[in-house]
py3Dmol code that shows the C-alpha trace and the ligand (Angstrom):
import py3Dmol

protein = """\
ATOM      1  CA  UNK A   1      42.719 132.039  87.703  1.00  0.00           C
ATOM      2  CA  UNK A   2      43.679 128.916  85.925  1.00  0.00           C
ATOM      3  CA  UNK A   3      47.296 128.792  83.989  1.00  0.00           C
ATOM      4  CA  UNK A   4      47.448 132.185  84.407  1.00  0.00           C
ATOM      5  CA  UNK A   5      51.452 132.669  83.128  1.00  0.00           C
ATOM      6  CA  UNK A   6      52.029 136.037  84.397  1.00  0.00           C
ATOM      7  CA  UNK A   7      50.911 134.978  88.191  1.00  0.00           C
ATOM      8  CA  UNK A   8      53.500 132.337  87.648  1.00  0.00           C
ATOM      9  CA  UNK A   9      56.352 134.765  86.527  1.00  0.00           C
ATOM     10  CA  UNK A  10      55.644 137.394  89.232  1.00  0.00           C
ATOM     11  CA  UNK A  11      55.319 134.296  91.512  1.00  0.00           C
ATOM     12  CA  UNK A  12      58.967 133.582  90.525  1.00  0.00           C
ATOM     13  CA  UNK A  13      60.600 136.732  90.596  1.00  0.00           C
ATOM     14  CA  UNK A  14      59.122 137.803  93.471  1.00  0.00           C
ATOM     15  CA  UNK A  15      60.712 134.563  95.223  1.00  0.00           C
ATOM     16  CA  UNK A  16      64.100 136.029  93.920  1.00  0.00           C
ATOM     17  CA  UNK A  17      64.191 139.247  95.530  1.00  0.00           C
ATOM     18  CA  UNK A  18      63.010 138.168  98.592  1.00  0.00           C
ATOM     19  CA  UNK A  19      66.112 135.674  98.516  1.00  0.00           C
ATOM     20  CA  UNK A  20      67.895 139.443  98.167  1.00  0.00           C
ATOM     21  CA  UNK A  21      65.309 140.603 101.341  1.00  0.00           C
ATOM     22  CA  UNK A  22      67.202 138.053 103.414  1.00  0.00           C
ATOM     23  CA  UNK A  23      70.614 139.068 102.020  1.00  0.00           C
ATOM     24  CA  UNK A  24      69.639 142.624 103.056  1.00  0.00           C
ATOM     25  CA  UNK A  25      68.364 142.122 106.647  1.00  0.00           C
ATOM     26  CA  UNK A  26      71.679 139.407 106.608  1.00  0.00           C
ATOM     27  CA  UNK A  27      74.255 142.138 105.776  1.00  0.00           C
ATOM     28  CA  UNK A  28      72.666 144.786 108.132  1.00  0.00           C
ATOM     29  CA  UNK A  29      72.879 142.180 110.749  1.00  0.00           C
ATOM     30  CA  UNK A  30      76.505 141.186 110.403  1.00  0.00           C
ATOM     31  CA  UNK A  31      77.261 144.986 110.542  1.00  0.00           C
ATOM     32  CA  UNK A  32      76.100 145.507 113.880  1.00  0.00           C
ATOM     33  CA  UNK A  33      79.063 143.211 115.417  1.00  0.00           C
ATOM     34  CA  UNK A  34      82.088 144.967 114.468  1.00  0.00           C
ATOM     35  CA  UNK A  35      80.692 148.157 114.646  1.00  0.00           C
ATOM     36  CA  UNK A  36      79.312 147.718 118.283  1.00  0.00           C
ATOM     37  CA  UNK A  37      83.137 146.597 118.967  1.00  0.00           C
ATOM     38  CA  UNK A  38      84.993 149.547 117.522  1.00  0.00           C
ATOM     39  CA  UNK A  39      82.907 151.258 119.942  1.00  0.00           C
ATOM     40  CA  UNK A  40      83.319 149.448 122.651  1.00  0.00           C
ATOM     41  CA  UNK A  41      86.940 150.105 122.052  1.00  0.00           C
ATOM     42  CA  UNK A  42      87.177 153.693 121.996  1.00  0.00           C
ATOM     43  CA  UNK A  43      85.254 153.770 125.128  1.00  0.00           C
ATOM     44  CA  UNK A  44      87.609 151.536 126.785  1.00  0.00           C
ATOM     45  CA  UNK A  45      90.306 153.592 124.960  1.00  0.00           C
ATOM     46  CA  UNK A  46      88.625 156.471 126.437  1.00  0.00           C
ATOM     47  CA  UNK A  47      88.861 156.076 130.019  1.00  0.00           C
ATOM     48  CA  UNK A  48      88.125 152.562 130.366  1.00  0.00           C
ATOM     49  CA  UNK A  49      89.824 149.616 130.842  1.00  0.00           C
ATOM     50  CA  UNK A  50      93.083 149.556 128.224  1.00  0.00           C
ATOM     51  CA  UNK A  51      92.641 145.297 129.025  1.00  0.00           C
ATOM     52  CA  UNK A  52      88.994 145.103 127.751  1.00  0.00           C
ATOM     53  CA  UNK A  53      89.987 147.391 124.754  1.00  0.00           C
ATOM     54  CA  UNK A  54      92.700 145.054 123.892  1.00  0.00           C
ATOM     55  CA  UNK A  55      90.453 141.821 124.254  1.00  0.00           C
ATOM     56  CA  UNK A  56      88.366 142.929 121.522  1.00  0.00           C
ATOM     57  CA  UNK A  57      90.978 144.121 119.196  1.00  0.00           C
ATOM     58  CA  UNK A  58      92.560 140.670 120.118  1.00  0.00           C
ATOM     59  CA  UNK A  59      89.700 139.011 117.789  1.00  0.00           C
ATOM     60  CA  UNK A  60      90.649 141.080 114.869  1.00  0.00           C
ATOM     61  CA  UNK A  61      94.560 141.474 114.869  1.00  0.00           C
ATOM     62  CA  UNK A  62      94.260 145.120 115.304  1.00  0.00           C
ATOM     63  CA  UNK A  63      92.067 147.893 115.787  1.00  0.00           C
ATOM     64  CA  UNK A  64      92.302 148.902 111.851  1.00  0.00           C
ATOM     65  CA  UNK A  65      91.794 144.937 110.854  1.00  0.00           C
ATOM     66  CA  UNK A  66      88.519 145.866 113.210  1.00  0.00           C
ATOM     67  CA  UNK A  67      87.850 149.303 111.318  1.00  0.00           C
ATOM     68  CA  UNK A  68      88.487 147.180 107.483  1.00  0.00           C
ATOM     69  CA  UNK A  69      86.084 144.538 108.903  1.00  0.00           C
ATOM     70  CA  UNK A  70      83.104 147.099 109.796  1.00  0.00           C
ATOM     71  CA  UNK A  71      84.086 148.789 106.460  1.00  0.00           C
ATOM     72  CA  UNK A  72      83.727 145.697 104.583  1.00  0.00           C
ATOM     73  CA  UNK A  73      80.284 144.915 106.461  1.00  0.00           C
ATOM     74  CA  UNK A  74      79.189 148.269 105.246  1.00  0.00           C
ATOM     75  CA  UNK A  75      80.169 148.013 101.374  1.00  0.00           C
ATOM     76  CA  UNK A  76      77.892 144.608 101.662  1.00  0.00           C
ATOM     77  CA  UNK A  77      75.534 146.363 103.085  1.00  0.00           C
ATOM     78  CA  UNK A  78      75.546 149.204  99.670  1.00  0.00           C
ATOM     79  CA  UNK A  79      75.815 145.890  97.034  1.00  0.00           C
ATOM     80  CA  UNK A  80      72.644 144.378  98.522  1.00  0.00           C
ATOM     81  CA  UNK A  81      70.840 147.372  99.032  1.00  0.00           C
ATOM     82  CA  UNK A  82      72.566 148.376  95.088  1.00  0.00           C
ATOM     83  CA  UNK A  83      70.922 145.210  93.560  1.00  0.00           C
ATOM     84  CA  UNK A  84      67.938 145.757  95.804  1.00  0.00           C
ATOM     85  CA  UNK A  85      66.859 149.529  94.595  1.00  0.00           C
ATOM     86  CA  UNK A  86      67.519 147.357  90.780  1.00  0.00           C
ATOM     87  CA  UNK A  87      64.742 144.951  91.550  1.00  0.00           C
ATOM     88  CA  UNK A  88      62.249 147.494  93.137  1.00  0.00           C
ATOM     89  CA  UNK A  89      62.901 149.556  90.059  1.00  0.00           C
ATOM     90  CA  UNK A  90      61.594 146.507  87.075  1.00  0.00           C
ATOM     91  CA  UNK A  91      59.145 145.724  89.745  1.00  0.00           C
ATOM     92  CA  UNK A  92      57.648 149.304  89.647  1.00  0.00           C
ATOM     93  CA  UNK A  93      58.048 149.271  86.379  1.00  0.00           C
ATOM     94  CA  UNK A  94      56.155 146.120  85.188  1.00  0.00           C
ATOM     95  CA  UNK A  95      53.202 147.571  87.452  1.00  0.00           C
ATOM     96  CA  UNK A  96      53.058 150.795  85.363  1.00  0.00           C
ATOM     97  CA  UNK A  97      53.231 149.199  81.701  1.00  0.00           C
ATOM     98  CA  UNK A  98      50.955 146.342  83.281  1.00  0.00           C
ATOM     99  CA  UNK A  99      53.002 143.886  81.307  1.00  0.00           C
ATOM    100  CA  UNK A 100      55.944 141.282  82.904  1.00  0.00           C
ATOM    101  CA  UNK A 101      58.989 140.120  80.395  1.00  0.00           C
ATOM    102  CA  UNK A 102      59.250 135.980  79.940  1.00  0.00           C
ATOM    103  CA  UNK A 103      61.999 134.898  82.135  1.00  0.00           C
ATOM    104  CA  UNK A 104      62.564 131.864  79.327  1.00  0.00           C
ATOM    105  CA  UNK A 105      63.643 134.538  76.062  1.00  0.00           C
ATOM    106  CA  UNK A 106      64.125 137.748  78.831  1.00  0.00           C
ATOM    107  CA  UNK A 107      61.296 139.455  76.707  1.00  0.00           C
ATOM    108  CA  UNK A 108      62.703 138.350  73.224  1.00  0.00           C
ATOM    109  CA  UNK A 109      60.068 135.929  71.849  1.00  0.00           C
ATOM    110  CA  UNK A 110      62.394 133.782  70.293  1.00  0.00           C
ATOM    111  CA  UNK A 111      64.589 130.721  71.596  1.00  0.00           C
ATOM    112  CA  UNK A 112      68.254 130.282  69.684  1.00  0.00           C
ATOM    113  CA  UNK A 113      69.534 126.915  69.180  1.00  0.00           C
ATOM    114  CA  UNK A 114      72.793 125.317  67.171  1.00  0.00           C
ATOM    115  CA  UNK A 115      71.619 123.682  64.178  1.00  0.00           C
ATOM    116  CA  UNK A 116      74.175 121.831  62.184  1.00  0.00           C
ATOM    117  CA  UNK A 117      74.549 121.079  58.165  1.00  0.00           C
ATOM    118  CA  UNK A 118      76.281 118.779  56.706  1.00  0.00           C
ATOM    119  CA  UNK A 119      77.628 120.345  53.127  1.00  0.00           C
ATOM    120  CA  UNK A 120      80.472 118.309  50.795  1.00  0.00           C
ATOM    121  CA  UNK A 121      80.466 115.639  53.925  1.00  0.00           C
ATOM    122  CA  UNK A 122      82.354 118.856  56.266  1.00  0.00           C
ATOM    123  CA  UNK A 123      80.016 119.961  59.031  1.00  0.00           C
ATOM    124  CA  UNK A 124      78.643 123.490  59.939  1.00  0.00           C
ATOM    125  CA  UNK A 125      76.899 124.711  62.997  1.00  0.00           C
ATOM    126  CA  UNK A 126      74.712 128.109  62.585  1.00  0.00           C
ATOM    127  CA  UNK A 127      72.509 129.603  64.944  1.00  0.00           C
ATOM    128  CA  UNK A 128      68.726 129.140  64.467  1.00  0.00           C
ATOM    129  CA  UNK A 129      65.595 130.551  66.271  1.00  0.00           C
ATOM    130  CA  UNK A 130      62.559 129.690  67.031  1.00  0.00           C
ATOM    131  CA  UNK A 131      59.690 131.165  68.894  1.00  0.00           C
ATOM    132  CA  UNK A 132      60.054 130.593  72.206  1.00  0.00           C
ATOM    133  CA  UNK A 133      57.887 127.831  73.643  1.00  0.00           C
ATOM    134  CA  UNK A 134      56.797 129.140  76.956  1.00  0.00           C
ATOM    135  CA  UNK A 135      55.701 132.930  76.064  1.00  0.00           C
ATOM    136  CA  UNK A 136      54.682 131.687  72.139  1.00  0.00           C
ATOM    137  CA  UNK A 137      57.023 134.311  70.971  1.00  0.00           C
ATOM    138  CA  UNK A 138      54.883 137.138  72.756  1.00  0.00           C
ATOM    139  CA  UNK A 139      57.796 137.817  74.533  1.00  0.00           C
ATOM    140  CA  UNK A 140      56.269 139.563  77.535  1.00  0.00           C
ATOM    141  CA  UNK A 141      52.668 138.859  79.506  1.00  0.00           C
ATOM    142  CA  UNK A 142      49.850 140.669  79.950  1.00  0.00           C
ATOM    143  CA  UNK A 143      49.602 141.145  83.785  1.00  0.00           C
ATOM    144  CA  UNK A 144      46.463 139.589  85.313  1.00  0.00           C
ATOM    145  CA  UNK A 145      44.374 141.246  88.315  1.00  0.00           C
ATOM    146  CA  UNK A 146      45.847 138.773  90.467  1.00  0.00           C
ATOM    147  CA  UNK A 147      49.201 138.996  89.277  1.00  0.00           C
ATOM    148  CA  UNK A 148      49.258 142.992  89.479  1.00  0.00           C
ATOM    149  CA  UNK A 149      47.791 142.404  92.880  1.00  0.00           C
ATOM    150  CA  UNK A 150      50.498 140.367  94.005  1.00  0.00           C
ATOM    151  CA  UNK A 151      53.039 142.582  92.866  1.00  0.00           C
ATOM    152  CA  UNK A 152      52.026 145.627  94.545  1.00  0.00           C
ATOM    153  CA  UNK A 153      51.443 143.882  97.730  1.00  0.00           C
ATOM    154  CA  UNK A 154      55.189 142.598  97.409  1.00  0.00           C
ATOM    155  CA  UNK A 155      56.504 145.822  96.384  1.00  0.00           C
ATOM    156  CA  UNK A 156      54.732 147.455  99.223  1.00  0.00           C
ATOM    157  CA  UNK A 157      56.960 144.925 102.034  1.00  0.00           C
ATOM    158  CA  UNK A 158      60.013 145.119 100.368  1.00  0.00           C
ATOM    159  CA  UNK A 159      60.079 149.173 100.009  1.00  0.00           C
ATOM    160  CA  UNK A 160      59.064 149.248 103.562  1.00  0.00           C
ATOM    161  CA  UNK A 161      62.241 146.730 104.490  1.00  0.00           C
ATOM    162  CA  UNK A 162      64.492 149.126 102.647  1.00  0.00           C
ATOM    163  CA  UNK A 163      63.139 152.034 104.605  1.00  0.00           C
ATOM    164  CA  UNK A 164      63.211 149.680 107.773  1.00  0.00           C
ATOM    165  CA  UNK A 165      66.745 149.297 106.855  1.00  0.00           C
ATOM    166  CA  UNK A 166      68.094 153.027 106.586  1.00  0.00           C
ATOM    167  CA  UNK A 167      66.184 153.606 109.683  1.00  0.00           C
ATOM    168  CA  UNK A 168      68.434 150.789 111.677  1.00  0.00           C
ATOM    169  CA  UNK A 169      71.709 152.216 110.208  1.00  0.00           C
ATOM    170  CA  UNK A 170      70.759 155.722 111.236  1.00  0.00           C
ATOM    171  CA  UNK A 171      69.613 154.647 114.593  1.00  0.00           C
ATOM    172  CA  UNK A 172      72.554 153.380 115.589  1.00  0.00           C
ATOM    173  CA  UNK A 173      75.049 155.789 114.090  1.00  0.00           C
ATOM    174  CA  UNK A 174      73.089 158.466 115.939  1.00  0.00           C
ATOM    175  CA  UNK A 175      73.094 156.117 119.251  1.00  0.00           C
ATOM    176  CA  UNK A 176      76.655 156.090 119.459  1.00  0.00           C
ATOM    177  CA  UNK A 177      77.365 159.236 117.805  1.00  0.00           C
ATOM    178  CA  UNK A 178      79.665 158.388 115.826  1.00  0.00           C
ATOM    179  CA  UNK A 179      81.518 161.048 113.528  1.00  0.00           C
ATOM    180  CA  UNK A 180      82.928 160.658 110.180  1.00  0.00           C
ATOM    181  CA  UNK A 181      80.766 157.293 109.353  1.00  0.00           C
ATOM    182  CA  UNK A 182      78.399 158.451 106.349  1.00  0.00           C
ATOM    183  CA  UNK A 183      75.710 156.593 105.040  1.00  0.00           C
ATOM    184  CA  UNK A 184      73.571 157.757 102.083  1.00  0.00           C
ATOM    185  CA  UNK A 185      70.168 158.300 103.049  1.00  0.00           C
ATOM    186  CA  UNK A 186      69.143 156.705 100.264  1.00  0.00           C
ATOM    187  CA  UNK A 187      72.044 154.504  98.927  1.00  0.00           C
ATOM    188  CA  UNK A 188      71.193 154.728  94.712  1.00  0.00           C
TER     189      UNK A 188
END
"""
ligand_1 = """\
1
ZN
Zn 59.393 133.632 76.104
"""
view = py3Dmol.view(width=600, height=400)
view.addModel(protein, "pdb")
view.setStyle({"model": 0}, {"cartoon": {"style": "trace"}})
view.addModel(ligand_1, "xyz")
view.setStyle({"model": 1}, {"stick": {}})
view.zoomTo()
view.show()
């Protein structure tokens, strides 16, 4: 479909939380490196060499800057996953009401700008709207076949990713065994 204005908005979020996709798959990535370390070290610790124990702490500082570090990775992990579950939830939504908000007024209509009066030669600014020029003060669009299309297909990858996602965590938590680390199931 020609000009259709909904595709185009879809089109453009959807490009925004796939940028959070990669900051996702990023975070879960940069997890796996201190993690794998700290348990490297306890099974040097544990019968193993004390030396090769020692060589990995040496890249940290100490073991707990080496704990902090996996802790950190983890809390990244929660904020993209956080802001993640956010976007899956509008997305959902704006596939049940079948409409999509303008990104140009967020769903307001209307566009504010500073006007300015000149009164007894002193000048005033006041606020001032207008309808907004991209929506035509609708506010929100009418989703299209092919825009509703789109958006299920995309919601459909990036739910699977997050599953993909708790999956990997869980995985190797359970491959090491590894007490005392908790990770929601399904981080809200
Ligand atoms: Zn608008």
């Amino acid at each position: 479909m020609v000009n259709d204005q909904a595709y185009l908005e879809i089109r453009g979020y959807v490009e925004d939380v796939f940028a959070l996709v990669d900051q996702y798959l990023q975070s879960l990535s940069d997890y796996t490196v201190p993690f794998i370390n700290l348990e490297k070290v306890r099974r040097e610790e544990d019968g193993g060499s004390r030396i090769k124990a020692l060589l990995i702490i040496g890249q940290y500082g100490s073991k707990e800057a080496l704990e902090k570090e996996k802790d950190r990775c983890l809390t990244k992990i929660k904020a993209a996953q956080k802001k993640l579950n956010d976007k899956i939830a509008l997305m959902r939504s704006a596939l049940e009401k079948g409409v999509t908000k303008c990104s140009m007024c967020n769903g307001v209509g209307k566009k504010y700008v500073a006007r300015y009066s000149r009164e007894d030669g002193a000048v005033a600014s006041y606020l001032d709207s207008e309808g907004c020029p991209n929506c035509s003060g609708m506010g929100t669009y009418e989703l299209s076949l092919q825009s509703r299309d789109y958006l299920a297909h995309s919601l459909k990858v990036v739910d699977k990713v997050k599953e993909l996602g708790i999956i990997f965590l869980q995985t190797i938590n359970d491959s090491t065994g590894s007490a005392g680390l908790c990770i929601d199931k399904d981080i809200p």
